[in-house]
OpenMM code with the backbone's topology and positions (N, CA, C; nanometers):
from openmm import Vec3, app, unit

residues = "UNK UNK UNK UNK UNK UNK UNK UNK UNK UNK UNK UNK UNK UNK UNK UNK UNK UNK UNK UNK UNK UNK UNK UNK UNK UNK UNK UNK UNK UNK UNK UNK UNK UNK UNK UNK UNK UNK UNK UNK UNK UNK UNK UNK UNK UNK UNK UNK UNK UNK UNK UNK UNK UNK UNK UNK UNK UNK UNK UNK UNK UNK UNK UNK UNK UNK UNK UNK UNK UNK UNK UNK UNK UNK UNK UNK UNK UNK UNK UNK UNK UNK UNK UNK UNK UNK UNK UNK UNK UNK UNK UNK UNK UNK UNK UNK UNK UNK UNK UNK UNK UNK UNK UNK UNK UNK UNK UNK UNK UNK UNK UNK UNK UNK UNK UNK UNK UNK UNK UNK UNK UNK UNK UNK UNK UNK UNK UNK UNK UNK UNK UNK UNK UNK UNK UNK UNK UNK UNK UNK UNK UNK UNK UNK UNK UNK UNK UNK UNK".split()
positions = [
    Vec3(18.8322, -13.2273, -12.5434),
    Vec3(18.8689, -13.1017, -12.4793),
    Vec3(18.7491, -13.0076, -12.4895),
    Vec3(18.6993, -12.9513, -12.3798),
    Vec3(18.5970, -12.9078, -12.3627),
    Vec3(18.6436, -12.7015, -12.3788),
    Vec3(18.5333, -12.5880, -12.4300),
    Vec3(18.5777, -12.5022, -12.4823),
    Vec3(18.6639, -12.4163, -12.4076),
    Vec3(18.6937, -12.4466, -12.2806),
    Vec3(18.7143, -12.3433, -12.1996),
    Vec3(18.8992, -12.3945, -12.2081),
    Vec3(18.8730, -12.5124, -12.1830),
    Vec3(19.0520, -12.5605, -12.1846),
    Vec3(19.1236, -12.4844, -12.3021),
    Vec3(19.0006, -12.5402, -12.4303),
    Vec3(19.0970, -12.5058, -12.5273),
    Vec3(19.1612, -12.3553, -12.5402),
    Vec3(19.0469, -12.2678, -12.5315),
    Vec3(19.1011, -12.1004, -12.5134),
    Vec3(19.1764, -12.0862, -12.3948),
    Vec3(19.2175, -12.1804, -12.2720),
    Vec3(19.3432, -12.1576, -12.2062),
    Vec3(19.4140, -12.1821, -12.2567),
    Vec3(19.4481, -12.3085, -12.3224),
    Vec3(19.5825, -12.4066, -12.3631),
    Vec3(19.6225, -12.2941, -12.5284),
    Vec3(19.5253, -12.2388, -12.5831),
    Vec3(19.5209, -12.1322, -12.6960),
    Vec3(19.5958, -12.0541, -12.6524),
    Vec3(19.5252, -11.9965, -12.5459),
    Vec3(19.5828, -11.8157, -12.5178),
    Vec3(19.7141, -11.8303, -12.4610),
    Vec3(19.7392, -11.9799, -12.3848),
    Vec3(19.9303, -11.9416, -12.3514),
    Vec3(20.0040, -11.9982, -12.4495),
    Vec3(19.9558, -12.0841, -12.5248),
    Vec3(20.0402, -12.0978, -12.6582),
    Vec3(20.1173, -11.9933, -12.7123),
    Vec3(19.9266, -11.8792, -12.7647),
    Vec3(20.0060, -11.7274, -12.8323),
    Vec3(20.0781, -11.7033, -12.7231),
    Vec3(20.0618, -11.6352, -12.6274),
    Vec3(20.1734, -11.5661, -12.4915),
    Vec3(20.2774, -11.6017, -12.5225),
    Vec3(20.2965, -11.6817, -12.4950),
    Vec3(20.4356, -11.8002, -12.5182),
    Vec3(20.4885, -11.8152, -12.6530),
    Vec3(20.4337, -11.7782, -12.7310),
    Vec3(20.4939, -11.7354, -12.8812),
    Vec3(20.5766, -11.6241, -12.8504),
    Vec3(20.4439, -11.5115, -12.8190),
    Vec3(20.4985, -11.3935, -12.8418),
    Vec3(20.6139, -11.3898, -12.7513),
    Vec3(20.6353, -11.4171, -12.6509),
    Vec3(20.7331, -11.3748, -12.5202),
    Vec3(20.8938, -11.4551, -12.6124),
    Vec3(20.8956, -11.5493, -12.6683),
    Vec3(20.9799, -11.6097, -12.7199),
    Vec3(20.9921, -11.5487, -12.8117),
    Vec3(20.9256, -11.4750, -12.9124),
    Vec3(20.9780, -11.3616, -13.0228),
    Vec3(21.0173, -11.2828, -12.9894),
    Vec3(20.9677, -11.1921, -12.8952),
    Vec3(21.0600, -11.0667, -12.8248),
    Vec3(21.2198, -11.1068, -12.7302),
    Vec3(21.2366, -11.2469, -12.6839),
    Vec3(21.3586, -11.2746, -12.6470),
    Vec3(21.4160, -11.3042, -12.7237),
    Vec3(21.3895, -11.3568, -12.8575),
    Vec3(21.4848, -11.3869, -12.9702),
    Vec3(21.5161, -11.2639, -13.0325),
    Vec3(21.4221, -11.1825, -13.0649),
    Vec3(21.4765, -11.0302, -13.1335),
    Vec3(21.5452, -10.9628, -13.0730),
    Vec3(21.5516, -10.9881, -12.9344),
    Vec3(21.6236, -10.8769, -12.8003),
    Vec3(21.7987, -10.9511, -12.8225),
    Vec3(21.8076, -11.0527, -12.8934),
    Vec3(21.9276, -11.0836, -12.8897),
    Vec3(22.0601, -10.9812, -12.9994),
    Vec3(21.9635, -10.9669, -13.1328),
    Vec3(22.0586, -10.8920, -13.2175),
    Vec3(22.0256, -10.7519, -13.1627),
    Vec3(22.1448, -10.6593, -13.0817),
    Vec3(22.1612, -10.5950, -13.0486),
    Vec3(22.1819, -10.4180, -13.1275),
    Vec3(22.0976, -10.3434, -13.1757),
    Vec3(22.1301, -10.2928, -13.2407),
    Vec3(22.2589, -10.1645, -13.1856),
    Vec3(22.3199, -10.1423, -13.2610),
    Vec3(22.4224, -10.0557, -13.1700),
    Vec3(22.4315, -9.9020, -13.2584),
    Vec3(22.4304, -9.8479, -13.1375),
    Vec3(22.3765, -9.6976, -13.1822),
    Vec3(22.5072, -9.5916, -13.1240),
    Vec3(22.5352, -9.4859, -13.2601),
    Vec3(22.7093, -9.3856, -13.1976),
    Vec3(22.6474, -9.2442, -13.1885),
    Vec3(22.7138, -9.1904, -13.1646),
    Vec3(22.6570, -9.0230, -13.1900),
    Vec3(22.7393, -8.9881, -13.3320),
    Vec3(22.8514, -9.0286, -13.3686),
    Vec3(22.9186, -8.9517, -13.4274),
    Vec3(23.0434, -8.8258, -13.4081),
    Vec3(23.1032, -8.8277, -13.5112),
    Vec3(23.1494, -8.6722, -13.4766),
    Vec3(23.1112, -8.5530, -13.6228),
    Vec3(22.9820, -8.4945, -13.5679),
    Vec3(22.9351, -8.3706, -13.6688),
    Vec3(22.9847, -8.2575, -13.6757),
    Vec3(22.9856, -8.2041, -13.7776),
    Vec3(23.0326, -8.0943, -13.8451),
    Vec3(22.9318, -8.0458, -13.9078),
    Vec3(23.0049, -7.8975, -13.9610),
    Vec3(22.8988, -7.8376, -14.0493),
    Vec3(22.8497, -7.9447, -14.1970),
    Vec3(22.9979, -8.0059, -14.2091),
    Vec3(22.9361, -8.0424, -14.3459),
    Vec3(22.8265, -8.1815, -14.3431),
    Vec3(22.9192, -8.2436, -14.2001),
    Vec3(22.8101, -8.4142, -14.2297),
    Vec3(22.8352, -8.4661, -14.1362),
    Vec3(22.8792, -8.5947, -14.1163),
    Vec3(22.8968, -8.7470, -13.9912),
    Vec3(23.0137, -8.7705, -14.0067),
    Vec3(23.0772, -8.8031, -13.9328),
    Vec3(23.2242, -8.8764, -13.9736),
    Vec3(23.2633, -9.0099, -13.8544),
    Vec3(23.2397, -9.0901, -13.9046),
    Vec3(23.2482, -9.2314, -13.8170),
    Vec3(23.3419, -9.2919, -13.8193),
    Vec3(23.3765, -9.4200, -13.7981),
    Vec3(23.5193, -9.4809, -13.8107),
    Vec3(23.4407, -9.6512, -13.8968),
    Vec3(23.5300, -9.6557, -13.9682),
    Vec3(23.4997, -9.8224, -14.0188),
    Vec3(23.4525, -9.9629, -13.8833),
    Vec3(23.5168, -9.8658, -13.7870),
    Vec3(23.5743, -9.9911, -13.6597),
    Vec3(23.4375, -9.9993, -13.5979),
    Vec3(23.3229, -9.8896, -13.5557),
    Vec3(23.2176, -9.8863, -13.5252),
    Vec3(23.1207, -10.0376, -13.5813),
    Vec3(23.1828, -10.0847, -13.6786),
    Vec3(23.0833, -10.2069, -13.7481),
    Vec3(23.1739, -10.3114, -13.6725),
    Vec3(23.2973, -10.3267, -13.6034),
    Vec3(23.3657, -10.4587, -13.5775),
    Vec3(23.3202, -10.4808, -13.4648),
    Vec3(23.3208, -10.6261, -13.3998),
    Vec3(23.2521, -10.6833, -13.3084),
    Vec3(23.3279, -10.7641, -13.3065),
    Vec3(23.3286, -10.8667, -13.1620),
    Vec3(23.3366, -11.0134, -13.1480),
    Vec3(23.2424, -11.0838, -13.1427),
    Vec3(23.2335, -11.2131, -13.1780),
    Vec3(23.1294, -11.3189, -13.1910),
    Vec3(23.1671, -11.4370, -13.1462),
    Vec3(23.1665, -11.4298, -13.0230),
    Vec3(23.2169, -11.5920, -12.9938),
    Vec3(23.3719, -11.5983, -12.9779),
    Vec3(23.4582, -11.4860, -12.9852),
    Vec3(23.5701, -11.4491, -13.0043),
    Vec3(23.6306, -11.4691, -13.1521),
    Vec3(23.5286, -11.4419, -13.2165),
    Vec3(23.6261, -11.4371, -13.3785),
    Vec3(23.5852, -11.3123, -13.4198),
    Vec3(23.6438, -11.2302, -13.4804),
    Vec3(23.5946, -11.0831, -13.5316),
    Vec3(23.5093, -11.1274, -13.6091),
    Vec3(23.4110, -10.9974, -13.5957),
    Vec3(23.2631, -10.9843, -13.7451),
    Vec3(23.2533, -10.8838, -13.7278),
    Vec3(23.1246, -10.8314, -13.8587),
    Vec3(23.0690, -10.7375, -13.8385),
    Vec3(22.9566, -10.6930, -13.8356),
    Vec3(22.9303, -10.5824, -13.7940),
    Vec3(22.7631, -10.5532, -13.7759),
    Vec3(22.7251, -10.5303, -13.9210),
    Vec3(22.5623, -10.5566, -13.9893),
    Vec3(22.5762, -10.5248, -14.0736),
    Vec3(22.5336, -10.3768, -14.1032),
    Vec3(22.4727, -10.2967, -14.0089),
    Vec3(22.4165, -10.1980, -13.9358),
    Vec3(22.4621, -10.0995, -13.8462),
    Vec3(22.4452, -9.9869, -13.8555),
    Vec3(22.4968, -9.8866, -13.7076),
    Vec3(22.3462, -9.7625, -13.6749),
    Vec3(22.3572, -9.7394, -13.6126),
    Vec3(22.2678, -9.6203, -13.6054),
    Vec3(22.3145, -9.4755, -13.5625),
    Vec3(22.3161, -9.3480, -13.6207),
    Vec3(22.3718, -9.2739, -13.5681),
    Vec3(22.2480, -9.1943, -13.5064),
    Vec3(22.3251, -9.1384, -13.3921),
    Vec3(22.1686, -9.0913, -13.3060),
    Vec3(22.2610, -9.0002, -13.2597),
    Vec3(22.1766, -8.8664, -13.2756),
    Vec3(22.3081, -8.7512, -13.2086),
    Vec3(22.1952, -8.6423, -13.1907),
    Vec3(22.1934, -8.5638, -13.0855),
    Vec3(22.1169, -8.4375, -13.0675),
    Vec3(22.1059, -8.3121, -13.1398),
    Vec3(22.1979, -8.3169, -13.2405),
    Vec3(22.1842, -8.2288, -13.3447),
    Vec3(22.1253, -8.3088, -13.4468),
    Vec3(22.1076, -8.4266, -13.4686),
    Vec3(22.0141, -8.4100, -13.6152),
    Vec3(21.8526, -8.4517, -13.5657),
    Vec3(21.7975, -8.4415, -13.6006),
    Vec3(21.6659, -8.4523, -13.6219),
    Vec3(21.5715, -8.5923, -13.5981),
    Vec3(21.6808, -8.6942, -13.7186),
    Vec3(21.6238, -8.7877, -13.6971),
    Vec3(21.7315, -8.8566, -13.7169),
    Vec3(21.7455, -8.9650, -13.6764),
    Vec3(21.8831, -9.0847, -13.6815),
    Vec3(21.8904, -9.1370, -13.8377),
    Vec3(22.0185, -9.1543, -13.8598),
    Vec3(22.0880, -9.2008, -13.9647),
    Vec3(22.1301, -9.3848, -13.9507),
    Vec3(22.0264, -9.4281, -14.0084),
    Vec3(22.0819, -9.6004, -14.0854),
    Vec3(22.2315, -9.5839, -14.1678),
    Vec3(22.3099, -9.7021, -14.1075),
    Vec3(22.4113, -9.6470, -14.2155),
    Vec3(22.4241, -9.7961, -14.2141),
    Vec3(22.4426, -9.8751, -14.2916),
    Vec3(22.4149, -10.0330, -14.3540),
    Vec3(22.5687, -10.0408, -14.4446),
    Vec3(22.6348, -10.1559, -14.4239),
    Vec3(22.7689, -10.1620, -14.4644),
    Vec3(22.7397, -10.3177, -14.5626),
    Vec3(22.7516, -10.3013, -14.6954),
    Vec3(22.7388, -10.4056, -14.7841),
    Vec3(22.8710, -10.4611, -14.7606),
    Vec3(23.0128, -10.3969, -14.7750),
    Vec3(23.1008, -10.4685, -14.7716),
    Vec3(23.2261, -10.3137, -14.7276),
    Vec3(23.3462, -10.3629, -14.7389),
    Vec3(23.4228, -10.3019, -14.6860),
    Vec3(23.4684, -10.1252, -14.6932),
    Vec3(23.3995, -10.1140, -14.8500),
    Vec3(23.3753, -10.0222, -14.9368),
    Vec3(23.2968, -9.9355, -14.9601),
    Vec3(23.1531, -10.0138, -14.9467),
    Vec3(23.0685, -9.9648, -14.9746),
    Vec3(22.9522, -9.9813, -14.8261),
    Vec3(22.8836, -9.8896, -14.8505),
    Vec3(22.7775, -9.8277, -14.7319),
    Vec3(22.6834, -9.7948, -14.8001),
    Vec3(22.5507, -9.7869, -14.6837),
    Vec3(22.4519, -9.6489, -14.7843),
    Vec3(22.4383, -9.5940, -14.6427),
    Vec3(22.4021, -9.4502, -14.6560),
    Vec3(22.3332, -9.4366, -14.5421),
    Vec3(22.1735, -9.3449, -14.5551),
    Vec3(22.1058, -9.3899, -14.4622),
    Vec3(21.9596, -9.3415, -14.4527),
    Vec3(21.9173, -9.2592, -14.3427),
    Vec3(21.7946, -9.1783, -14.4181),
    Vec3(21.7749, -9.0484, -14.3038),
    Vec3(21.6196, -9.1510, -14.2723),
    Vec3(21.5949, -9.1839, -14.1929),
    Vec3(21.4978, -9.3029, -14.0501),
    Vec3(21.4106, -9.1761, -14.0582),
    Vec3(21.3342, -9.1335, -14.1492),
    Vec3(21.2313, -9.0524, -14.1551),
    Vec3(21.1557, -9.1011, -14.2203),
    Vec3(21.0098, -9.1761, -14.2101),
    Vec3(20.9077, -9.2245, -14.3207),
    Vec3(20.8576, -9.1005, -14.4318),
    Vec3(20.8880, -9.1667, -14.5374),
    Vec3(20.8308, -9.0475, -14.6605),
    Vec3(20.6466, -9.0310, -14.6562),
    Vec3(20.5794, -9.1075, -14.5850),
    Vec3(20.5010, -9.1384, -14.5781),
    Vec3(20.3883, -9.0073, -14.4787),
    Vec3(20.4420, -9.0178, -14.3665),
    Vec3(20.4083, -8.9254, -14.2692),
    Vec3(20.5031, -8.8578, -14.1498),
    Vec3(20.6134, -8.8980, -14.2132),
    Vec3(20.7607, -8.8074, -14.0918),
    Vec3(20.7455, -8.9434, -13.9617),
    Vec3(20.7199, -9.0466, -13.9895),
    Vec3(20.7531, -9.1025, -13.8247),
    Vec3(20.8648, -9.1793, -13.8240),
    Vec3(20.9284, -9.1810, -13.7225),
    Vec3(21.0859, -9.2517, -13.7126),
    Vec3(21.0621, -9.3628, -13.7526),
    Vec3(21.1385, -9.4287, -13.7994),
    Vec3(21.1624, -9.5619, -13.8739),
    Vec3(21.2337, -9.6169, -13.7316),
    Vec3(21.2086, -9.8099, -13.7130),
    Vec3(21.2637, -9.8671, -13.7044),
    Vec3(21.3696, -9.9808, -13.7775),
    Vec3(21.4792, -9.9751, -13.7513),
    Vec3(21.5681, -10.1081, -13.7953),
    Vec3(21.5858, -10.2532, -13.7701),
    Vec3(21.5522, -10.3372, -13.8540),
    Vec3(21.5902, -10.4614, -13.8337),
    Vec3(21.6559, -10.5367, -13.9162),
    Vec3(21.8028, -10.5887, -13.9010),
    Vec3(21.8248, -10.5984, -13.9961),
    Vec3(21.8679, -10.5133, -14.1158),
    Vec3(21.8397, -10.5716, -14.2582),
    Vec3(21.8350, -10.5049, -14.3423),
    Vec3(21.7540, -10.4637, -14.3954),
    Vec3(21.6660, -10.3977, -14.2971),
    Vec3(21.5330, -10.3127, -14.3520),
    Vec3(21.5128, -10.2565, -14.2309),
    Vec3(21.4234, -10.1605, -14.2822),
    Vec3(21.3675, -10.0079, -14.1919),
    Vec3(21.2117, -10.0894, -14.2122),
    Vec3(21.1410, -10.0541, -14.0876),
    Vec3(20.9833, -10.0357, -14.0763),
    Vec3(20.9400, -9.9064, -13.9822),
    Vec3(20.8528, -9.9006, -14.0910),
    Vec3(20.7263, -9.7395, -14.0339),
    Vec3(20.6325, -9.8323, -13.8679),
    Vec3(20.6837, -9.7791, -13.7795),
    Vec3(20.5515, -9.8341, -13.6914),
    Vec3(20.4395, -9.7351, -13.6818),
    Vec3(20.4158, -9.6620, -13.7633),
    Vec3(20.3159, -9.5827, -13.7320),
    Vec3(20.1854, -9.6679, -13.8772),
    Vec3(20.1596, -9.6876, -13.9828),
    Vec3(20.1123, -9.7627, -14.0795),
    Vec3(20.1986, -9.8474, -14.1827),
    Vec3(20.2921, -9.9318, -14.1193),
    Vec3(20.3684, -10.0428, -14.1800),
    Vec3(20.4503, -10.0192, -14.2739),
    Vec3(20.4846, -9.9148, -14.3604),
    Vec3(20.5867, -9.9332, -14.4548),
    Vec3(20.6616, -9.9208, -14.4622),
    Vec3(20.7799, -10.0284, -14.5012),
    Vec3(20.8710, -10.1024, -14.5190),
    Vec3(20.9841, -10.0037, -14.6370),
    Vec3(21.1181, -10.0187, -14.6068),
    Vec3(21.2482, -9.9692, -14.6944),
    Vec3(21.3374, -10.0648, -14.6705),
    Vec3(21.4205, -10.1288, -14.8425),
    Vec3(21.4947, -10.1827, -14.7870),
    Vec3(21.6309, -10.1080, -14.7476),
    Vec3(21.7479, -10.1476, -14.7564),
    Vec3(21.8950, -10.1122, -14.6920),
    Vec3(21.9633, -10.0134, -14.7933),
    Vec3(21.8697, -9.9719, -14.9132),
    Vec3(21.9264, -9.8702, -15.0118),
    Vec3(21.8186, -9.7496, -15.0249),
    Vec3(21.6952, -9.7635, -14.9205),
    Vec3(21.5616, -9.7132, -14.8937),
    Vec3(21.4959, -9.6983, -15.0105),
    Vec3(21.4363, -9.8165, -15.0644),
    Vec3(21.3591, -9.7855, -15.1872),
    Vec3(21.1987, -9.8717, -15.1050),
    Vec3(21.0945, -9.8144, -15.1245),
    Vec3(21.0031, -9.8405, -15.0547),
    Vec3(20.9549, -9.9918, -15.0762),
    Vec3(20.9684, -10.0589, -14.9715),
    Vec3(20.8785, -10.1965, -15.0242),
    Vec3(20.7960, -10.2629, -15.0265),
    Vec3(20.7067, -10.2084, -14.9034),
    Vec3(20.5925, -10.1739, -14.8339),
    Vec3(20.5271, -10.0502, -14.8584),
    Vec3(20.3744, -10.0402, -14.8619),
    Vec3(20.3296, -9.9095, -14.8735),
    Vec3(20.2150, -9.8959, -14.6812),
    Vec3(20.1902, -9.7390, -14.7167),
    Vec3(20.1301, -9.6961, -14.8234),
    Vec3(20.2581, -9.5969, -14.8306),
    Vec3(20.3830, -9.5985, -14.7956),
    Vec3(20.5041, -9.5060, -14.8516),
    Vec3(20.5394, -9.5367, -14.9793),
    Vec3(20.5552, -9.4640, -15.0891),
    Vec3(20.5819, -9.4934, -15.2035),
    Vec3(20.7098, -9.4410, -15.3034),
    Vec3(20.7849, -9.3301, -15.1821),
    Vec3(20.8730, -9.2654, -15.1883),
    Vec3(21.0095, -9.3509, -15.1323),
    Vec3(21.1169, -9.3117, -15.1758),
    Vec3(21.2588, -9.3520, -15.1221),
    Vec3(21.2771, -9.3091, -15.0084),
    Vec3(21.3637, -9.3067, -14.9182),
    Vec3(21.4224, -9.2182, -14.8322),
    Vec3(21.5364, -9.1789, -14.8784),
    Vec3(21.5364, -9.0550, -14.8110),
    Vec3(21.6226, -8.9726, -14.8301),
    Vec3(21.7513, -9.0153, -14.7711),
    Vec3(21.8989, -9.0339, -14.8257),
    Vec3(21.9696, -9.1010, -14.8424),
    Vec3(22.0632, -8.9918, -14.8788),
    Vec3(22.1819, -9.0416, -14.8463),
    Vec3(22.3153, -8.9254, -14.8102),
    Vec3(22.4437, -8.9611, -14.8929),
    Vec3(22.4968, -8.9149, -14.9515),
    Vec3(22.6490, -8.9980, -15.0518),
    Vec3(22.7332, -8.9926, -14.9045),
    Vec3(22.8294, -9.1096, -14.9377),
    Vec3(22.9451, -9.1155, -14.8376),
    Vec3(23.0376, -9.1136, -14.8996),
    Vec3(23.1736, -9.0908, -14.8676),
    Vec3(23.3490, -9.1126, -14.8765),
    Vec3(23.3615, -9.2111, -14.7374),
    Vec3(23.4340, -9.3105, -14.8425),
    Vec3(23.5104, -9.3872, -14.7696),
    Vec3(23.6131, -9.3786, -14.7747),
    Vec3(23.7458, -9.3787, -14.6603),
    Vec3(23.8880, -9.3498, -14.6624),
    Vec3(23.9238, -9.4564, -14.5841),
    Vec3(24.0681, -9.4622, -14.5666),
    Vec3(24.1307, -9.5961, -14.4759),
    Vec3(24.0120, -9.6325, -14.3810),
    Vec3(24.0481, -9.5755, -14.2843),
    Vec3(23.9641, -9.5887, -14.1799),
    Vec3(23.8070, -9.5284, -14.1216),
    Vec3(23.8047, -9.4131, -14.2132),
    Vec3(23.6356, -9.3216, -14.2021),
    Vec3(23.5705, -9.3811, -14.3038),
    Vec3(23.4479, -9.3255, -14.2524),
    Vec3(23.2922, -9.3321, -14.3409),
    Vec3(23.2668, -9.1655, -14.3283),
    Vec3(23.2569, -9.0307, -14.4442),
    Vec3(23.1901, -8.9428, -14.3985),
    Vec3(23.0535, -8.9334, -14.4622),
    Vec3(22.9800, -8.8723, -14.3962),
    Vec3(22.8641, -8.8875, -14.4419),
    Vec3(22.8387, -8.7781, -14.4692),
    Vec3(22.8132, -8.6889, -14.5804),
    Vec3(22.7871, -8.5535, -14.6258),
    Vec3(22.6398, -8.5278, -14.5873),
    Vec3(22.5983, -8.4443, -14.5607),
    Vec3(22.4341, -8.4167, -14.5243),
    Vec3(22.4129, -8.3067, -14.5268),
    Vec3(22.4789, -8.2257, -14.6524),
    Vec3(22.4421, -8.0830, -14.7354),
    Vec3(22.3998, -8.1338, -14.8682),
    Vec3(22.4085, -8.2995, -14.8610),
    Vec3(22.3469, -8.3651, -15.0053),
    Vec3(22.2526, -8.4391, -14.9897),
    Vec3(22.1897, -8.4871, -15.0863),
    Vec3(22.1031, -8.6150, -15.0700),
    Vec3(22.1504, -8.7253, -15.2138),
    Vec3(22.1629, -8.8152, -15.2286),
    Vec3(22.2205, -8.8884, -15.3398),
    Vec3(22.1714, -8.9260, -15.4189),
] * unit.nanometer
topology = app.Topology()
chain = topology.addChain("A")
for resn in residues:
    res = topology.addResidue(resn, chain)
    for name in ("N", "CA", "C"):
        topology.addAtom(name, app.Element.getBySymbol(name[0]), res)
C-alpha cells in the first residue's frame, strides 16, 4: 500500500469512527423539564424519571431541569427511589455550563469532570459543585435552592 491510499483508507476509518460515536451517543436521549419554581426551590414529580423501554417500564437515571428563571440548569441524578442528588451544571472552575452524560457532568470549556454527587474528578476544577438538599414525598422531589448541602 502505497502512502497516499493509506492516509485515505486512514482518514475514513477516523470519519467513520467518529460519525458512529456521535450516532451511538445521539441514542441515550437526555430529557430535560422546566419544573414548577417557587420562591423557595424546584418541585418535580418522581414520574419525570419513568420511561418505556421496549415496553417494560424503567428509569432514567438523569433529568435536567432547564427553566428561564435559573441561571444555570439543575442535574438531578436518581440513585434509587429515595434518594437523588441534585447539581447546579456550573463549572467551579470558570462558570461554564456543564455537560451530562450519564453519570457524570463534563466542563467543555478545559475538561473537568464531576461525578453524580459533584465531587471533582477531573481537573483543573478542584472544587465540588454546588449541590442542593432535596425532600422526597410520595410522589415529589423538592429541590430547595435557598440552600446548598
Amino acid at each position: 500500500m502505497d502512502r497516499k491510499d493509506f492516509i485515505v483508507k486512514a482518514c475514513t476509518a477516523c470519519l467513520s469512527m467518529t460519525a458512529m460515536a456521535s450516532v451511538l451517543s445521539s441514542c441515550g436521549v437526555t430529557h430535560f423539564i422546566a419544573g414548577n419554581i417557587s420562591n423557595d426551590g424546584v418541585r418535580i414529580s418522581k414520574n419525570d424519571f419513568n420511561f418505556n423501554q421496549k415496553g417494560t417500564p424503567a428509569y432514567r437515571s438523569f433529568i435536567i431541569i432547564r427553566n428561564d428563571t435559573l441561571q444555570y440548569p439543575i442535574y438531578v441524578y436518581r440513585f434509587s427511589d429515595q434518594e437523588y442528588s441534585a447539581l447546579w451544571m456550573r463549572c467551579t472552575h470558570q462558570g461554564t455550563e456543564l455537560q451530562a452524560s450519564g453519570d457524570s457532568l463534563q466542563c467543555p470549556a478545559h475538561g473537568s469532570a464531576f461525578n453524580n454527587k459533584g465531587i471533582a474528578t477531573n481537573g483543573p476544577a478542584d472544587n465540588s459543585l454546588r449541590s442542593f438538599p432535596i425532600q422526597v414525598t410520595n410522589s415529589d422531589i423538592f429541590i430547595d435552592l435557598r440552600k446548598q448541602s
